[in-house]
C-alpha positions as CSV (number, residue, x, y, z in Angstrom):
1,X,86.5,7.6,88.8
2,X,84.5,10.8,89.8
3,X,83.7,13.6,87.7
4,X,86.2,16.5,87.0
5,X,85.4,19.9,85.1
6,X,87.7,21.3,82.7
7,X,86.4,25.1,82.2
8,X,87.1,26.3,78.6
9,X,88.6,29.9,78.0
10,X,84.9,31.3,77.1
11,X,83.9,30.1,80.3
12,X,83.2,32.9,82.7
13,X,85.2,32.8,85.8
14,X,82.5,33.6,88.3
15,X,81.0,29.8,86.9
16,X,83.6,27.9,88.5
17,X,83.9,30.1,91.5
18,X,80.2,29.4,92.3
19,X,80.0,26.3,92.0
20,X,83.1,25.5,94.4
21,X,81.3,27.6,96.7
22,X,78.3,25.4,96.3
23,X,80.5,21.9,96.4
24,X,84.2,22.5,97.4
25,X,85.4,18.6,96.5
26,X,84.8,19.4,92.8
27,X,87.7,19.0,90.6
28,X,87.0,22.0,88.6
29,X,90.3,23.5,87.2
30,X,89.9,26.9,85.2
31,X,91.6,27.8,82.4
32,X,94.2,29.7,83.4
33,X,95.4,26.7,86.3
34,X,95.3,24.4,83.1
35,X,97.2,27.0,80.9
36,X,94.4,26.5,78.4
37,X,95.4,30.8,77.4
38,X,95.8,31.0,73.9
39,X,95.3,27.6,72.9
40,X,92.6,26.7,70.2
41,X,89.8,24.6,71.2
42,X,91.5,21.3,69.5
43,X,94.4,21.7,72.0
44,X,91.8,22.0,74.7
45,X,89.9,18.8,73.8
46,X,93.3,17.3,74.0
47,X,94.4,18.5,77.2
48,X,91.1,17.4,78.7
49,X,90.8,14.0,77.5
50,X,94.7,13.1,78.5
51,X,93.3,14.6,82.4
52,X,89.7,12.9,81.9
53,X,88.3,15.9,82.6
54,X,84.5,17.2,81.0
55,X,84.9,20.5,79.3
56,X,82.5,23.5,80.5
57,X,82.6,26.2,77.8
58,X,79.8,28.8,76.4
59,X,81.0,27.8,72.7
60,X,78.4,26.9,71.2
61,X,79.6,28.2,68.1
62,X,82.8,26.3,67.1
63,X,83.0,23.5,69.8
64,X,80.6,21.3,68.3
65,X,82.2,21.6,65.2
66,X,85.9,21.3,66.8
67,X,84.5,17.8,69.4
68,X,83.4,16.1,65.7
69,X,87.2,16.6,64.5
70,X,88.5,15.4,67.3
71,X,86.0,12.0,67.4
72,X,86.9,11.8,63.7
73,X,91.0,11.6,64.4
74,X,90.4,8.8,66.6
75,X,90.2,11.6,70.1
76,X,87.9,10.3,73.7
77,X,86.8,13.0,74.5
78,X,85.3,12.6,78.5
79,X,82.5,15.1,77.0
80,X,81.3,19.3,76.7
81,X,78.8,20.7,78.3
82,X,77.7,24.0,76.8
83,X,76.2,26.2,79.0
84,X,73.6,28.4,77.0
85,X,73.2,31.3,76.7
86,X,76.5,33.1,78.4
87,X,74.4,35.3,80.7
88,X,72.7,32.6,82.0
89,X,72.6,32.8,85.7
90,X,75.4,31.7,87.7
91,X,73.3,30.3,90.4
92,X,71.5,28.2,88.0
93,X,74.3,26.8,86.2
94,X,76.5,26.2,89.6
95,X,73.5,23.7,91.0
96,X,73.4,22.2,87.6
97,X,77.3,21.3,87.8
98,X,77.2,20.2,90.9
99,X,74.3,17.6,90.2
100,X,76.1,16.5,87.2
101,X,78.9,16.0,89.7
102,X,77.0,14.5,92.1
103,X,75.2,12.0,90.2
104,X,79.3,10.9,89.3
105,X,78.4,8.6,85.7
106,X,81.3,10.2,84.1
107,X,80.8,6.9,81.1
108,X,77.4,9.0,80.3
109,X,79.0,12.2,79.7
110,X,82.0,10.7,77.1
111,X,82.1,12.1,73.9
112,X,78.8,13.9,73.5
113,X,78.4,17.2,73.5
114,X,75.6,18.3,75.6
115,X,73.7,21.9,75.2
116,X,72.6,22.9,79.1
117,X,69.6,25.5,77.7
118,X,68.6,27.7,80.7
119,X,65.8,29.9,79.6
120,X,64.5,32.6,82.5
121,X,62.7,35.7,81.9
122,X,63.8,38.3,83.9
123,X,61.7,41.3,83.6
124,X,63.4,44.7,83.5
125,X,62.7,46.8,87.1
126,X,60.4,49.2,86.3
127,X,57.6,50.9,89.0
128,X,55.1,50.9,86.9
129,X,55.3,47.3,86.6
130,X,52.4,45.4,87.4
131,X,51.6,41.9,86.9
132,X,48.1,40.2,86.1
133,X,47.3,37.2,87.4
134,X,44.0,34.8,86.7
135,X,41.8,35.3,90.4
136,X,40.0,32.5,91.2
137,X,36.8,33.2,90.7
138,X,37.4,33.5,86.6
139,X,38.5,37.2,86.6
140,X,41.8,38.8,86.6
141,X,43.6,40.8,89.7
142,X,46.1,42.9,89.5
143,X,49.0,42.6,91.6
144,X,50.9,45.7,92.3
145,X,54.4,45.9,91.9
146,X,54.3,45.9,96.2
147,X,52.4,42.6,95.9
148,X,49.4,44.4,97.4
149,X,46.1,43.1,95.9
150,X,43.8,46.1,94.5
151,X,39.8,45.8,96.1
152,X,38.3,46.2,91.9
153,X,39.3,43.0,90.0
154,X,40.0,43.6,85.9
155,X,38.8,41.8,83.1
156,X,41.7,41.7,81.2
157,X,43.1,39.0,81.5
158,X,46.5,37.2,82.2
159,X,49.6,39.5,80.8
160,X,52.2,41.5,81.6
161,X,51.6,45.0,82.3
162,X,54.4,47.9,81.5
């Protein structure tokens, strides 16, 4: 049996779009196909085991909580996948579904819920950002927001620089 993706309601759309760009065999039915609207996260555990499908969902909040009940009443649940934090970014979290696809163990994935962290630091787009970076010689150079190298190296050391 190969793995299929339930996205919850939470989930934003644009995730499941991507990652059928990315992979165009996955089974990844969105809420709305699964007429998951309205329903409480219960219902959607439900609706997911009965199809075998993994639930994708940003609820970190309830869903944990809602996956324990379900375990405790005697539910399979095929497994969650939280994908952490909601403005993670879509290209990330696409490749990431479609490895878990790839790999296809859907036995690994049953009934645990599994937090996908993905932790960037974008900095904001300013011009007067300028980034330092340790030279090799044991001082610092700074590298100009146009990548161009200055000719006096700093002493600074390694930070950012707004």
């Amino acid at each position: 049996m190969s793995i299929r993706f339930q996205a919850d309601n939470d989930l934003k759309r644009i995730i499941v779009d991507a990652t059928l760009r990315r992979e165009a065999s996955i089974d990844f039915q969105t809420a709305q196909a699964a007429g998951l609207d309205r329903l409480d996260d219960e219902m959607v555990l439900r609706r997911a085991s009965e199809q075998g499908r993994i639930v994708v969902s940003h609820d970190k909040r309830t869903m944990p909580q809602q996956v324990a009940a379900f375990l405790a009443q005697g539910g399979n649940c095929p497994g969650v996948l939280l994908v952490i934090p909601q403005h993670a970014p879509v290209r990330d979290v696409a490749e990431t579904l479609v490895l878990i696809w790839a790999d296809n163990r859907p036995d690994e994935w049953v009934n645990p819920v599994t937090k996908i962290p993905f932790l960037r630091y974008t900095a904001p787009m300013r011009r007067d950002l300028c980034i330092w970076v340790v030279g090799h010689v044991g001082k610092s150079v700074k590298i100009n927001q146009d990548f161009s190298l200055p000719t006096e190296p700093s002493s600074k050391g390694f930070f950012f620089d707004s």
